[in-house]
C-alpha positions, 0 to 999 in steps of 0.5 A: 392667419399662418403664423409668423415666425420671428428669427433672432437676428444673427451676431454680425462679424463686428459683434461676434468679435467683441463679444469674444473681447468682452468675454476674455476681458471679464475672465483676465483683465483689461490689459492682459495680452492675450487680449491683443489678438481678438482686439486685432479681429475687431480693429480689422474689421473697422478698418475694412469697413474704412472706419478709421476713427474706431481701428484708431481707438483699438489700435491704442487699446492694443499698442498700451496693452503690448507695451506693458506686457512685452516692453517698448522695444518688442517687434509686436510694439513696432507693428501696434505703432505701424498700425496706429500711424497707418490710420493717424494717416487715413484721417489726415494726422500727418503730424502724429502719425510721423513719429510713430512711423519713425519709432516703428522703423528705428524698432525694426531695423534693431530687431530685424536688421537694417535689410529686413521686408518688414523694414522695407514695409516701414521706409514705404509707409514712412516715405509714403507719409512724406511724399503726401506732404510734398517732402519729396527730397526726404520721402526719396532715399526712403523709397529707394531704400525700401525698393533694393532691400525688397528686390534683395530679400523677395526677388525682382518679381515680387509684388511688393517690388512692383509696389515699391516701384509703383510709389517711387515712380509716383515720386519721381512723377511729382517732382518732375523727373518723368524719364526715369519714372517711367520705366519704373511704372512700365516695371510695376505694371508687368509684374503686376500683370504677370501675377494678377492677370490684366483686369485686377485693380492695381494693374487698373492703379498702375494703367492709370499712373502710367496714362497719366504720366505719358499725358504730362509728357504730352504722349497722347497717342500712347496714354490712350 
């Protein structure tokens, strides 16, 4: 009979990643910074795959290790916080996630200064937060804020504008206010268009927002 030839398994990307952690940690240490950017390779990787529960784990890892090295107020810090709030969020902890937003924007706006994008960044997810718990009134100037300082700094055809445009519509689409969130959904939807071409997801997402809003106000016939 032929002989059979046994391949060794290749290292998946998740098992690459922390093997390169784990070798760093043995030569330096557990809460040597440099450890922050392979730990950022591996908390990537589990948030691609949509596993939360592991990103959150690493993200804690990272956020104490940063912390330490480079203090409470450094800009590194308020992105580590951001991103533990991000998956505090994914996994329905509303509640603990909402401070650290609110840190991480107090931090940024300190560092960067109050018209800064990574500021704006901050207001949306901030605002995002908010309007998923129906605290329209406080999620609004948020998204409003975040909208003219993204339209400021990057231009009025920037996708994250029409990003911006998108989630304030949402807003307004919830509370009611249907005529003014309409020309922002029609906003969003052209640059969106104009720079993905028709058949990406979020010219789908911003397709669907608009339907959805036209059929509330029992547009039929255009929604279709």
């Amino acid at each position: 009979s032929p002989l059979v030839f046994f391949q060794e398994q290749e290292e998946t990307e998740l098992e690459a990643a922390q093997r390169k952690v784990a070798e760093l940690e043995a030569e330096l240490g557990p809460e040597h910074l440099d450890l922050a950017k392979p730990l950022m390779a591996v908390l990537r990787i589990h948030y691609r795959q949509a596993q939360y529960g592991k990103a959150e784990e690493v993200g804690r890892q990272v956020l104490a290790i940063r912390e330490k090295a480079l203090g409470p107020e450094h800009s590194d810090v308020a992105t580590s916080l951001n991103n533990l709030a991000v998956f505090l969020m994914l996994q329905g902890s509303y509640t603990e996630a909402q401070p650290l937003y609110e840190r991480s924007l107090a931090m940024y706006e300190k560092s960067r200064g109050p018209d800064h994008p990574e500021v704006a960044g901050s207001l949306n997810n901030l605002a995002e937060l908010l309007r998923s718990q129906g605290s329209y009134a406080e999620a609004r100037p948020l998204h409003e804020r975040a909208l003219a300082i993204r339209e400021k700094a990057l231009g009025p055809d920037h996708l994250e504008v029409a990003g911006s445009l998108n989630n304030l519509a949402l807003l307004l689409h919830a509370q009611g206010s249907y005529a003014e969130a309409r020309p922002l959904y029609e906003r969003s939807l052209a640059i969106r268009k104009k720079s993905h071409g028709p058949e990406h997801p979020n010219v789908g997402e911003s397709l669907n927002n608009l339907a959805a809003l036209l059929k509330t106000q029992g547009s039929n016939a255009e929604a279709r």
